[in-house]
MIVO-608562 format. One record per residue: x, y, z of N, C-alpha, C in turn. Coordinates in steps of 0.1 Angstrom, whole numbers, padded with zeros to 4 digits, always signed. Each point is the difference from the previous one (the first is absolute). Layout:
! MIVO-608562
XYZXYZXYZ;...
! end
This chain:
! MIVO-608562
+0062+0270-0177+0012-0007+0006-0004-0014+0002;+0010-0011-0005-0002-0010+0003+0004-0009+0014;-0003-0009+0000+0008-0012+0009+0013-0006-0003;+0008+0000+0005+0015-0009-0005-0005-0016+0004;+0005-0007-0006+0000-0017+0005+0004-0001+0016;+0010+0007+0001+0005+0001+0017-0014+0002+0008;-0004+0011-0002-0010+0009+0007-0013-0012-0001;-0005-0003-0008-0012-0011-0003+0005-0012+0004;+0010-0004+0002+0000-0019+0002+0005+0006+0014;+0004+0009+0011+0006+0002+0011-0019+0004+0011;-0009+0010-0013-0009+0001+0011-0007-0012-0003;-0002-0007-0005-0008-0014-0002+0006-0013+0007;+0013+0003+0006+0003-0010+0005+0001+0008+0017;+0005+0012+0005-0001+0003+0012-0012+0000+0004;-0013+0008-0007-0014-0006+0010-0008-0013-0003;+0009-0011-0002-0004-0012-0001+0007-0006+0012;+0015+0000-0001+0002-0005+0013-0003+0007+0011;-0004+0014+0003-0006+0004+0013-0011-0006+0001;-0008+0000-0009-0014-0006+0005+0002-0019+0006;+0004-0008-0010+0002-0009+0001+0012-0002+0016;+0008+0008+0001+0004+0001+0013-0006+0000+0014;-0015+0012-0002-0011+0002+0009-0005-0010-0001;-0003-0008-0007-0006-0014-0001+0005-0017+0009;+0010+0005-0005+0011-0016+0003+0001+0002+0017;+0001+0014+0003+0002-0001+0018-0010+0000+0003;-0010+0003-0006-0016-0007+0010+0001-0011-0002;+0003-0012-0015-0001-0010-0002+0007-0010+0016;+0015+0010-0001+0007-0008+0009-0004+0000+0016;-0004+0012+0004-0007+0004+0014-0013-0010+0001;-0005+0001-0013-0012-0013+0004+0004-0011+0007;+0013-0002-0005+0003-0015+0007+0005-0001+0016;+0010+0014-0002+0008-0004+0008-0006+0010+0013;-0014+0011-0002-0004+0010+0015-0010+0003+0000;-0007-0002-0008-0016+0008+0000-0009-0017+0008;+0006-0011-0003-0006-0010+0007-0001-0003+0018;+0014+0012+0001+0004-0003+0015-0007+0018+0007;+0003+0011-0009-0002+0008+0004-0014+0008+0001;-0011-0007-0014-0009+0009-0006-0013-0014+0003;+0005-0012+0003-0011-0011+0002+0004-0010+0009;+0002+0010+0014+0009-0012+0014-0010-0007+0004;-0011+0001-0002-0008-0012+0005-0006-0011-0003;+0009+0000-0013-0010-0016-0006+0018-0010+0001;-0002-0014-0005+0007-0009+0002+0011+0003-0011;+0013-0004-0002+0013+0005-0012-0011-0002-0012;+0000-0011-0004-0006-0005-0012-0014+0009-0003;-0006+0005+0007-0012+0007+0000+0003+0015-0007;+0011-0001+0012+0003+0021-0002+0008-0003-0012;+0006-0008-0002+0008+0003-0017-0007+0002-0013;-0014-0011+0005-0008+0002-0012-0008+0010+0002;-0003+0010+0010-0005+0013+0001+0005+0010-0007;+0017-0001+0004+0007+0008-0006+0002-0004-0015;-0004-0008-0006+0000-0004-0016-0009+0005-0002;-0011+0002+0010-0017+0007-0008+0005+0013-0002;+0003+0008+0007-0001+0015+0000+0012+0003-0015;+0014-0013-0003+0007+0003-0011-0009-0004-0012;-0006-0007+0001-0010-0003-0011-0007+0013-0007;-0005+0008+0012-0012+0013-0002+0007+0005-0014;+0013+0005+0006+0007+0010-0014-0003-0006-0020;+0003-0013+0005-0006-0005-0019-0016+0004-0001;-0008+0000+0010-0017+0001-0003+0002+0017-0003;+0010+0009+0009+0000+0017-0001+0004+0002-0017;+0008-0015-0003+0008+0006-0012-0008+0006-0014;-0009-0010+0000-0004+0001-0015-0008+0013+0003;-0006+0003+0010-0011+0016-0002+0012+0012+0003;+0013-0003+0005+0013+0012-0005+0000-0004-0013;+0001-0010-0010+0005-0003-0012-0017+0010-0009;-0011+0000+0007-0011+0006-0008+0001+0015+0003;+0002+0005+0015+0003+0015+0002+0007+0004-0011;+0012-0005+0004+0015+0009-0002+0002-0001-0017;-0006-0020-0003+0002+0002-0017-0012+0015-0010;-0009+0001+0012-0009+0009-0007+0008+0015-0002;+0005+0007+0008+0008+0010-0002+0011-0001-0004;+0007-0013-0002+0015+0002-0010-0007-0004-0013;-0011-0007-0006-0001+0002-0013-0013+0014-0001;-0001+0004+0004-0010+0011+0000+0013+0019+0002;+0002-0004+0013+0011+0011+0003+0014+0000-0002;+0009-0009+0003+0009-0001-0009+0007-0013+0012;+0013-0009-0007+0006-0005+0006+0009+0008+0016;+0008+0005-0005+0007+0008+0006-0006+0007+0013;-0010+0006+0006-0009+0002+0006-0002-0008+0011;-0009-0011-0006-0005-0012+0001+0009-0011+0013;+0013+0006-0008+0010-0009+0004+0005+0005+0018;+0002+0013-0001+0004+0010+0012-0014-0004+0011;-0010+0002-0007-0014-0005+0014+0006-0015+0005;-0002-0008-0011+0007-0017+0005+0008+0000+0011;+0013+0008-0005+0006-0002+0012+0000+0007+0017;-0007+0006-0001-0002+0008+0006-0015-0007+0017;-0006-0008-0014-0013-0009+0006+0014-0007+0007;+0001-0014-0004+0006-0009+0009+0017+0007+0007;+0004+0008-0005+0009+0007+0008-0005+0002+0018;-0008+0011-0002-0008+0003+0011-0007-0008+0011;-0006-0014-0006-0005-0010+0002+0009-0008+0007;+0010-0004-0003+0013-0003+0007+0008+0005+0015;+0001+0012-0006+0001+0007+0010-0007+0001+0018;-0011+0000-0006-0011-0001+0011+0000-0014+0004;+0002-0010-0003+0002-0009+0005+0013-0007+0008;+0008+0012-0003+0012-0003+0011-0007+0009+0011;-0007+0009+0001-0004+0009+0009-0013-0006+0012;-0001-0013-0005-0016-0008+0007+0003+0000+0014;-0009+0002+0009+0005-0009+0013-0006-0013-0002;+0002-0009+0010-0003-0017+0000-0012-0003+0004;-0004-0012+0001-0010-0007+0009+0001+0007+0012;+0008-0002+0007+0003+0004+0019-0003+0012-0001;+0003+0008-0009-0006+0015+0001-0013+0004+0000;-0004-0003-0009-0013+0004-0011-0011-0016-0003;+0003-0011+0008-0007-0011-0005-0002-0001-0014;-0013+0000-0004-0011-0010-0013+0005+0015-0011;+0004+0010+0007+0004+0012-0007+0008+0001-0010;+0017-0008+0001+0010-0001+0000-0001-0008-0013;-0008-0015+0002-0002-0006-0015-0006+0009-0012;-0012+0001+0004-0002+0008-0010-0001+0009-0007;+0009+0016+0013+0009+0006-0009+0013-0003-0007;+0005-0017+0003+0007-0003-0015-0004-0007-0008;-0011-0003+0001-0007-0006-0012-0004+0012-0006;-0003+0013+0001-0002+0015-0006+0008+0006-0008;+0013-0005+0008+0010+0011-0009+0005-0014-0011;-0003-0013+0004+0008-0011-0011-0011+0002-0013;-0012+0009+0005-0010-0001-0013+0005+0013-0008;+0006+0007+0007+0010+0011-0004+0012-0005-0011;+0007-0006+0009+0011-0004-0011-0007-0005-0014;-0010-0010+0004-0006-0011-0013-0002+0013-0009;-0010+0010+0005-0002+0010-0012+0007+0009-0007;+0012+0000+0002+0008+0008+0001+0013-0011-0008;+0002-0010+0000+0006-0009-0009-0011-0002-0009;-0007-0001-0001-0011-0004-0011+0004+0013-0009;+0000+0013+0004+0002+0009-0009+0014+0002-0005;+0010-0005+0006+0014+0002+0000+0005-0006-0012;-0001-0014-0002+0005-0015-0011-0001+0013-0011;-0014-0006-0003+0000+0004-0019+0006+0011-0003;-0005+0007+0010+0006+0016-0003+0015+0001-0005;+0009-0010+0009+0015+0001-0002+0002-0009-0014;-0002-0012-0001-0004-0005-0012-0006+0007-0013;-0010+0008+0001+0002+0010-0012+0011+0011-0004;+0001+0001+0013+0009+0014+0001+0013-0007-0012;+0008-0014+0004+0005+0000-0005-0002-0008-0015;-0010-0008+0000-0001-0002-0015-0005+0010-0010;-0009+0008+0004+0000+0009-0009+0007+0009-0005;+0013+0000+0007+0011+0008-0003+0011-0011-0005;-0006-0007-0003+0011-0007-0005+0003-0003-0016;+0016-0003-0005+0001-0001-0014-0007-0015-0011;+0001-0001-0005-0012-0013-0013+0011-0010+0006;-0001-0010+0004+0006-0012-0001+0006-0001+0017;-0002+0009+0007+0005-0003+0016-0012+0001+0009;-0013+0001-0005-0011+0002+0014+0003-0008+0008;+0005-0014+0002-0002-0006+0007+0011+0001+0015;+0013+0007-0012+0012+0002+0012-0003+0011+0007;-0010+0014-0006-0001+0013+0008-0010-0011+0007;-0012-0005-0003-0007-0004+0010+0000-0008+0016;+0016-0006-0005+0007-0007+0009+0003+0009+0014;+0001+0013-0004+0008+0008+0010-0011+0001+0013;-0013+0003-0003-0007+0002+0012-0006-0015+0011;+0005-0012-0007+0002-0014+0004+0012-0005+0005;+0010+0010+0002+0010+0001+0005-0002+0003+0017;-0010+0009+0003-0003+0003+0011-0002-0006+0007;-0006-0011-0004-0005-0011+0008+0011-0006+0006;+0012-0010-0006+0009-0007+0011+0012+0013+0002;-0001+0017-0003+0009+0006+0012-0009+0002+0009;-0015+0005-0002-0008+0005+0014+0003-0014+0008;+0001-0012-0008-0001-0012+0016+0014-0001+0004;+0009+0004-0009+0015-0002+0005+0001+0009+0015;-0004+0012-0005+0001+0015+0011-0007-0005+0009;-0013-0003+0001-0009-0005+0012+0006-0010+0007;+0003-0011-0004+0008-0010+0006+0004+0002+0010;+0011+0010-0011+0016+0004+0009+0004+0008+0010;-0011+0009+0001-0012+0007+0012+0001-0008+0013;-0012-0011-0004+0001-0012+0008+0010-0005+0010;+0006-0001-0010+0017-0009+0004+0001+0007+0011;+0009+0008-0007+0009+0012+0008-0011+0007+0017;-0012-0003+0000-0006+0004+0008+0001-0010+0009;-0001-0016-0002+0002-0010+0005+0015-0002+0005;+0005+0003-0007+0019-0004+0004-0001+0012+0011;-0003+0014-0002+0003+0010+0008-0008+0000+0015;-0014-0004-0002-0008+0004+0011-0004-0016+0008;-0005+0001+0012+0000-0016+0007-0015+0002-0001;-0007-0013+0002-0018-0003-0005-0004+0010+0007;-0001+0006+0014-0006+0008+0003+0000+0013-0004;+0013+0005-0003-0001+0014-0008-0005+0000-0015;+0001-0011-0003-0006-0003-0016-0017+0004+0003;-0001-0008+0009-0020-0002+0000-0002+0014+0004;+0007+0007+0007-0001+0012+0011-0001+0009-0015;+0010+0007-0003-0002+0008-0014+0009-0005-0009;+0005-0007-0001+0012+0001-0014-0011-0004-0013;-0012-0009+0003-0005+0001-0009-0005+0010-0011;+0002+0008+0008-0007+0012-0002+0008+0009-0016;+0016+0001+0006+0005+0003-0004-0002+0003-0020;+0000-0018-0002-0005+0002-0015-0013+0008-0008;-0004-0001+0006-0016+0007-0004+0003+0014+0002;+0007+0006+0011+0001+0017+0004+0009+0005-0013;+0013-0011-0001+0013+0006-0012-0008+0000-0012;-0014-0007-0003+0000+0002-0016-0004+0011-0002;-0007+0010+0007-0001+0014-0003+0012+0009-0007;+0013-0006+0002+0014+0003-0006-0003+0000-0012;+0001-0015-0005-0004-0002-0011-0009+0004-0011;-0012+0003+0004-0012+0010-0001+0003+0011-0006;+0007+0008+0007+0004+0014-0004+0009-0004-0012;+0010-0009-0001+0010-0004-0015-0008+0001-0006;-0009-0008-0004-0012-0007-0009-0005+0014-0007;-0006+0005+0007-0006+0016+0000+0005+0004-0006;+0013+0010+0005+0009+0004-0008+0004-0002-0018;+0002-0016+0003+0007-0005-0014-0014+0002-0009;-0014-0005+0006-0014+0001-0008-0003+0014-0005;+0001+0011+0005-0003+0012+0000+0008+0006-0013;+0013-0001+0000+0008+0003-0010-0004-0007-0018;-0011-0011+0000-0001-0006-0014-0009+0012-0009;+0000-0007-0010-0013+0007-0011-0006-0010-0004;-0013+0001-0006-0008-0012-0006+0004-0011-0008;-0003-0010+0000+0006-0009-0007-0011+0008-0018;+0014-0009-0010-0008+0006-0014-0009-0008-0002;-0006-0013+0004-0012-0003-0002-0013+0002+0003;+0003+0004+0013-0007+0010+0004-0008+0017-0003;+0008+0003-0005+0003+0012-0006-0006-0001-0013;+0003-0012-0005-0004+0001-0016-0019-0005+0000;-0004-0006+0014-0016-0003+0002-0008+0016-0001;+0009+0011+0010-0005+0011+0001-0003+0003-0010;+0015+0001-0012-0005+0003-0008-0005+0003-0011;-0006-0015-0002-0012-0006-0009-0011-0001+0003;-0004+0001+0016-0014+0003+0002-0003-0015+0009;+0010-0008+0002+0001-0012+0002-0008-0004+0013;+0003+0007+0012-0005-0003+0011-0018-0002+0003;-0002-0010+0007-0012-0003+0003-0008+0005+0011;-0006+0004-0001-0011+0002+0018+0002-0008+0011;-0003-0012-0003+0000-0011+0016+0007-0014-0006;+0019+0004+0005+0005-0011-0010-0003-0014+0005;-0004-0003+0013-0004-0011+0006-0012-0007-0005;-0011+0009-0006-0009-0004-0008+0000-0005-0011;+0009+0005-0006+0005-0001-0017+0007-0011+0001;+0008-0002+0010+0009-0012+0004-0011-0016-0003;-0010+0001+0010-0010-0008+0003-0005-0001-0014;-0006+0005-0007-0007+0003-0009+0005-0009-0018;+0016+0006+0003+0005+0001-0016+0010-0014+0003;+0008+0004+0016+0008-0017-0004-0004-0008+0014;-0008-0004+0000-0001-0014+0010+0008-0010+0002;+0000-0006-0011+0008-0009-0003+0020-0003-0001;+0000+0013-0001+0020+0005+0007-0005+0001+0014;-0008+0005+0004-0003+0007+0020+0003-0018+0002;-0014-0009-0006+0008-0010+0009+0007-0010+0001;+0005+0000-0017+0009-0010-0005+0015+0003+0010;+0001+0015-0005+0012+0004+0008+0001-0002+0016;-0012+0000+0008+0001-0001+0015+0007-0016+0001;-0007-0006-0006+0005-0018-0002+0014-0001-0004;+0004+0009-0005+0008-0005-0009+0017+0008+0011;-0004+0008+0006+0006+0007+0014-0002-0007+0010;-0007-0007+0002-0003-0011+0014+0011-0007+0007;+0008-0009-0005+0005-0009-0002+0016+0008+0012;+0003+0014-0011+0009+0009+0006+0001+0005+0015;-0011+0001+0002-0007+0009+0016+0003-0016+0012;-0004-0012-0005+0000-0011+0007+0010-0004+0004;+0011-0003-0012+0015-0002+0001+0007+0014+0011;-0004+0004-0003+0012+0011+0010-0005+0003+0013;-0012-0002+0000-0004+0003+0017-0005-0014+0004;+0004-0012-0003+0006-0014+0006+0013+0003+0004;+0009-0001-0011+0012+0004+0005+0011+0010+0007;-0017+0012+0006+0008+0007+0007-0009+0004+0014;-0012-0001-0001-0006+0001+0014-0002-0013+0002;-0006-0007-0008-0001-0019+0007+0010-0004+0005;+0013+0004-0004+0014-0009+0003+0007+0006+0006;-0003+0013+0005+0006+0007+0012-0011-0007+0013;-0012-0003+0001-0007-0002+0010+0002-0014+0005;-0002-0006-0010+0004-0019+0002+0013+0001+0004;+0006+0006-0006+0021-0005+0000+0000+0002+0017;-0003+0014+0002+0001+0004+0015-0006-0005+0012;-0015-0006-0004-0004-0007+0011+0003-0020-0002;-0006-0006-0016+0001-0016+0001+0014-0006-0003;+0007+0013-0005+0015-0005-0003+0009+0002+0008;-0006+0011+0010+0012+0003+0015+0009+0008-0006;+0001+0012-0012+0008+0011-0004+0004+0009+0009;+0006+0006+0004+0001+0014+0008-0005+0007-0011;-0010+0015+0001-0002+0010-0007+0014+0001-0013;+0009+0006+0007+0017+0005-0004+0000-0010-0013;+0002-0013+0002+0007-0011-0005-0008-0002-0013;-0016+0001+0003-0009-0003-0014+0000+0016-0006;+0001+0008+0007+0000+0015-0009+0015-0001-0007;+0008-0003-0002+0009-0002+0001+0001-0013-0013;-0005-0006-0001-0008-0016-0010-0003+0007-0012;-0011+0010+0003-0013+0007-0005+0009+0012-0006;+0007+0008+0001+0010+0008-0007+0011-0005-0010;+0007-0016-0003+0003-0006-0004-0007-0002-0015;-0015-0003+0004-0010-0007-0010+0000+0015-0008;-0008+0009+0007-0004+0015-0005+0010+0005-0009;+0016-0002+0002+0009+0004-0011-0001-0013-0018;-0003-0010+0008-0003-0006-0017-0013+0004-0004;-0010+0007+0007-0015+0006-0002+0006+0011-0013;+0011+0010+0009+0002+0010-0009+0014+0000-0013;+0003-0011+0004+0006-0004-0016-0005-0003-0006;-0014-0005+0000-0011-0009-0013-0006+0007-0002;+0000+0015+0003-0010+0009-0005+0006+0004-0016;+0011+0006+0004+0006+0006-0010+0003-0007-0016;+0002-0015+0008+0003-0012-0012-0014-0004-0007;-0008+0000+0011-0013-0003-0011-0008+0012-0010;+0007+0012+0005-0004+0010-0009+0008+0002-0008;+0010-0003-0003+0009-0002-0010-0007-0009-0015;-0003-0008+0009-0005-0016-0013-0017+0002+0001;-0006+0007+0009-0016+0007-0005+0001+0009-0011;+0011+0008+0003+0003+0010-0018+0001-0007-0011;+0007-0015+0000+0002-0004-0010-0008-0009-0004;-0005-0010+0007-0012-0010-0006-0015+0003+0008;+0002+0013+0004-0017+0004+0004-0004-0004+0017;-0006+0009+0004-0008+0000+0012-0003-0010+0005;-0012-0005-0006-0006-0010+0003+0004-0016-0004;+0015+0000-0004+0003-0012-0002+0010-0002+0009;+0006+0007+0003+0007+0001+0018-0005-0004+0009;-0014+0009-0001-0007-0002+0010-0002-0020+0003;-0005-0003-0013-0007-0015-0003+0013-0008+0009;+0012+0006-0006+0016-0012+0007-0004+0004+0013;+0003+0013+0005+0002+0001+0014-0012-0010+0006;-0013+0005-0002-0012-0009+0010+0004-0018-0006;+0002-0002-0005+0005-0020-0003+0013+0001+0013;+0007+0007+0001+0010+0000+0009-0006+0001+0013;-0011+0008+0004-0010+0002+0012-0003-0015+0004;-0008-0006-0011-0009-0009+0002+0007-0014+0002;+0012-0002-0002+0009-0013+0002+0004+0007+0018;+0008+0012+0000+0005+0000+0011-0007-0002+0013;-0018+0005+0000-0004-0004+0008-0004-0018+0007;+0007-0007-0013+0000-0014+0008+0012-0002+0008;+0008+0012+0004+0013-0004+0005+0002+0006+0016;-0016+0004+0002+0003+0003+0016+0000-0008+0011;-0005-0009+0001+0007-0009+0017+0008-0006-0007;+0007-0006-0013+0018-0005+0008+0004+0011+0001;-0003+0014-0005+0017+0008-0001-0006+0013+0014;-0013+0000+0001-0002+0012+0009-0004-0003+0016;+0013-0012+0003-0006-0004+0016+0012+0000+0004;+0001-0008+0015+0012-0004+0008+0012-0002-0006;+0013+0006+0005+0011-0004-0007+0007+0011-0004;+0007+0000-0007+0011+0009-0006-0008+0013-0006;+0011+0007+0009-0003+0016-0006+0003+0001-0014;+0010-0007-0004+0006+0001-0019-0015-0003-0007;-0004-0013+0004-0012-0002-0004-0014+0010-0003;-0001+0005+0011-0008+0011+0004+0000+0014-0007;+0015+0002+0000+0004+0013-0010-0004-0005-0014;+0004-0014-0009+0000-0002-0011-0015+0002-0001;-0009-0004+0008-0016+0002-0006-0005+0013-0003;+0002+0005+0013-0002+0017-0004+0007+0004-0012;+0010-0003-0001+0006+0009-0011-0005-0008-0015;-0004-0012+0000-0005-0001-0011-0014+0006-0003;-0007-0003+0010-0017+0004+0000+0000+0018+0002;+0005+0003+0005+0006+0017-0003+0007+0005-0015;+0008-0009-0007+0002+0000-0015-0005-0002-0009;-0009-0008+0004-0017-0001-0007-0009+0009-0001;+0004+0005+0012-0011+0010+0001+0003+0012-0010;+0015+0001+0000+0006+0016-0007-0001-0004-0015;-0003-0016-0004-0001+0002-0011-0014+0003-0010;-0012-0003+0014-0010+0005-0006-0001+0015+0001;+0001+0006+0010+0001+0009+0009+0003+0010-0012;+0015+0003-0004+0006+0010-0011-0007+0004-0013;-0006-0012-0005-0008+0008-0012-0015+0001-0001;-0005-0003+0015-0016+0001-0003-0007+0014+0004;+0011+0010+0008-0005+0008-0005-0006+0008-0014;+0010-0002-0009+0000+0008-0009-0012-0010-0005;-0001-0015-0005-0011-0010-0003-0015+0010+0004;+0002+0003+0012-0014+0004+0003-0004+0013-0006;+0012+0012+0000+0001+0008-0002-0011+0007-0017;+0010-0012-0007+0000-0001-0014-0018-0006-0008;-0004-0003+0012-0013-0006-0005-0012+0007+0000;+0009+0010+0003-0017+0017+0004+0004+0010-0011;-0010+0005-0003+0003+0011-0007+0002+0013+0010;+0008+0011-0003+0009+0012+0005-0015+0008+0011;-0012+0001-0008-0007+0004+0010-0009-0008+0011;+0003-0009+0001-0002-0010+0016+0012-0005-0003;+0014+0001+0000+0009-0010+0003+0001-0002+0017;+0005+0012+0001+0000+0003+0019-0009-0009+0005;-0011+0008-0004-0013-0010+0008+0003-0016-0001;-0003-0007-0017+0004-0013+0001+0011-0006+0003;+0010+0005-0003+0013-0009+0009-0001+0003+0014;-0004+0008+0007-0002+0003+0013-0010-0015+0005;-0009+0003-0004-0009-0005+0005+0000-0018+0002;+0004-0003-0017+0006-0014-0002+0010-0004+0008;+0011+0007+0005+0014-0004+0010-0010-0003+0010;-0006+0007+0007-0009+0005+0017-0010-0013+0002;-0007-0006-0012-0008-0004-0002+0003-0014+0001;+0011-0005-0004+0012-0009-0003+0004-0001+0017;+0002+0009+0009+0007+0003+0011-0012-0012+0011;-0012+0007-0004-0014-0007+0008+0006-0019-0001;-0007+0000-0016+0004-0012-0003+0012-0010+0007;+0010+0003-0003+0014-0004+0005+0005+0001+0010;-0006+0013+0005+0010+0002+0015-0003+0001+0010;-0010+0008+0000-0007+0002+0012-0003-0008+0016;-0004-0011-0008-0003-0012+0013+0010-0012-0005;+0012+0004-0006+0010-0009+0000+0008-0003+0012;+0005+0004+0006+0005-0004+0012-0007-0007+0012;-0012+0006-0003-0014-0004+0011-0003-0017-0007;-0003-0003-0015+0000-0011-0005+0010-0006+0006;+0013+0001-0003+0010-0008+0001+0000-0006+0015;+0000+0012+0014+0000-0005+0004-0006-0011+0004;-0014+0003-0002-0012-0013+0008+0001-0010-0013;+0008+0000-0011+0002-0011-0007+0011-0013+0009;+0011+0011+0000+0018-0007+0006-0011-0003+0017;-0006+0005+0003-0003-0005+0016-0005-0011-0001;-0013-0002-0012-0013-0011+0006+0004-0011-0011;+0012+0000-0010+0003-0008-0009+0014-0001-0007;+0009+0008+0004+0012-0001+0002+0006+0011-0015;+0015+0005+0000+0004+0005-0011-0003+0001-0015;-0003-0021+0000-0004-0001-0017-0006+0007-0003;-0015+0001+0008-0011+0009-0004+0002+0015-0003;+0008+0001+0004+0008+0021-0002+0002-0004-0013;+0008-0009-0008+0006-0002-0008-0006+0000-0013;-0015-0012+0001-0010+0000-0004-0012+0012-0004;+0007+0010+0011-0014+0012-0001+0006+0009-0008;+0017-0001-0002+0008+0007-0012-0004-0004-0012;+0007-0014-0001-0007-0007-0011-0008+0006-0011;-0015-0007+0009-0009+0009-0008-0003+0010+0002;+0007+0012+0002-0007+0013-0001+0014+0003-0013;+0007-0006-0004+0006-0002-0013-0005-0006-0010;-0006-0011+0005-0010-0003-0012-0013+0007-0002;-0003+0010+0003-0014+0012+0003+0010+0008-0010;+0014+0007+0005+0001+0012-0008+0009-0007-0015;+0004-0013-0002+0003-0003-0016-0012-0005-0005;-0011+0002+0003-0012-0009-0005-0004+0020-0006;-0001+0008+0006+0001+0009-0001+0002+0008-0011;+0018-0003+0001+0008+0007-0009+0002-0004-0012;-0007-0015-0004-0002-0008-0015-0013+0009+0001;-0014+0004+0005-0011+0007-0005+0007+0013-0005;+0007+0006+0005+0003+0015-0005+0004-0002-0012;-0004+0007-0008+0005+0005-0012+0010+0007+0000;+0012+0002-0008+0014+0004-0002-0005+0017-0002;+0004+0009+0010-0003+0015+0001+0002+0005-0016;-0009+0012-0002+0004+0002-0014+0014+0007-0004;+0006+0006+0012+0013+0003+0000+0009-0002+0012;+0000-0017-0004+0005-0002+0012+0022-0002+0000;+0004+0009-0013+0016+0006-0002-0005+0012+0005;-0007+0009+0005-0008+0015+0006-0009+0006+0000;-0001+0008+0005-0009+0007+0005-0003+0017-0007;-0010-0001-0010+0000+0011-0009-0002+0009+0010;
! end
């Protein structure tokens, strides 16, 4: 019994935006309560970049979930593989709406969420590729790049839903019941979600490329080794060449929820609210750039999208300061458009560059790896950039981490099937 298209582009896109959902409300919490609630005794500026440390942890968790988890979905099977993933940062989430605070528990409190955020990292580290295979390998000669689109989809509804979480917590509850538990709230509901996931995952069958490694005898012993061993050179052309992506979207969405709120005088409401605006031209550029990656290739999307990266970042202090919200919204939504247009087809880009028995492993690993590079200490950069030398420099540290990943993407070599994925 097979997969329907429904059935394969619905579970590749549902446990992408759960996870990426579990994600975006820690991203958001970082800014707006783990500073006040989880690190009350150092100075604002202090406790925010505290709380950027502990969001950082998850990209360092990612890449050894991308070596776990890629080891048993190209070894044991995707499908499998996929149900532990969610299940790691599901869980992981969860428990972190369940923390008590500093005032309860002191020195406790941080670093049981810096525990379970190393949770989520491992647990998204195994989640990406997996849905990303799930759906390119099930897909027809001439569309990998639009099935691939689907589980890159998750990304701006998990942040739409998280947001709007937010919002509605803020419009409904006054600061005190917010800090008191409403935070809480999002991290306890994703267990809802969890179970969907489950459900919809449990119901698949193997993808046929998978299927077809079995068997031929395909599969390897230690695909992480074989990875190291046979392609080097894709592990870290590809990490470079993903960089650029991770930078652009977590400037424009944890840097510029933090700045907007504290050096621009935003209310929370009003920039979440900005930031949902930008996030819907995120998720219209997904689908468009997978459209025209089918037609003139992967990696030559990719090449337009990062030139588009690398000019926009000269455009942050006139357009990302004082002054007009119109203004404000126009940036996000461009630099969030940019993002969807790299964003949509590098899955499958990465995908496409492994052979069937380490694919898991190396697209896993390459995205996670890419995550360190790019994301990790991006918000932490930015801020002590915008503090000790003003906006340009944000703008600047975009810049070139665009010129890192197209310096990059001219070294790669054009995948050998980069119209699919045999």
């Amino acid at each position: 019994m097979s997969n329907s298209p429904r059935q394969i582009l619905f579970a590749s896109l549902i446990g992408t935006t759960i996870e990426y959902f579990d994600f975006y409300i820690y991203a958001t919490a970082a800014v707006l309560v783990f500073p006040h609630l989880f690190f009350p005794n150092s100075d604002p500026a202090s406790a925010t970049l505290q709380s950027f440390g502990t969001f950082a942890l998850a990209f360092f968790a990612r890449p050894i979930g991308s070596a776990l988890f890629g080891h048993f979905g190209d070894r044991v099977g995707r499908k499998a593989t996929l149900v532990a993933a969610l299940l790691t940062m599901g869980l992981s989430t969860v428990f972190i709406g369940m923390l008590p605070t500093y005032e309860s528990i002191g020195i406790a409190a941080p670093l049981l969420l810096s525990l379970c955020r190393l949770g989520q990292g491992l647990g998204l580290g195994g989640e990406w590729g997996g849905a990303v295979l799930l759906a390119t390998e099930n897909a027809p000669p001439g569309k990998r790049a639009w099935y691939g689109m689907f589980p890159q989809l998750g990304a701006p509804i998990g942040f739409i839903c998280s947001t709007s979480v937010f919002l509605l917590l803020t419009h409904f509850l006054s600061d005190a019941e917010f800090f008191a538990w409403g935070w809480r709230v999002p991290f306890l509901a994703s267990a809802v979600l969890v179970f969907v996931g489950l459900y919809v995952r449990l119901r698949l069958t193997e993808t046929p490329a998978f299927q077809a490694a079995i068997d031929r005898n395909e599969r390897v012993r230690l695909p992480m080794l074989t990875l190291l061993q046979q392609h080097p050179r894709e592990l870290v052309l590809g990490t470079f060449a993903a960089a650029a992506t991770f930078v652009i979207f977590y400037l424009m969405t944890v840097f510029t929820l933090s700045w907007g709120t504290t050096a621009l005088g935003y209310s929370r409401q009003s920039f979440l609210l900005l930031q949902i605006v930008g996030v819907l031209f995120f998720a219209l550029t997904i689908p468009l750039s997978a459209v025209v990656a089918d037609r003139v290739g992967r990696r030559t999307m990719l090449i337009a999208a990062t030139i588009g990266i690398i000019l926009f970042g000269l455009t942050f202090e006139p357009f990302f300061g004082p002054g007009s919200a119109w203004r404000v919204a126009a940036f996000l939504s461009i630099g969030l458009g940019l993002m969807g247009l790299t964003y949509g087809p590098l899955g499958t880009a990465l995908a496409e560059r492994f052979p069937t028995s380490v694919r898991y492993t190396g697209a896993s690993v390459t995205f996670n790896l890419a995550g360190i590079v790019g994301a990790s200490l991006a918000p932490y950069a930015a801020t002590w950039l915008a503090t000790h030398y003003g906006l340009a420099y944000v703008g600047y540290y975009l810049s070139v981490a665009g010129l890192v990943t197209l310096v990059a993407l001219l070294l790669m070599r054009p995948a050998a099937h980069d119209s699919g994925i045999p």
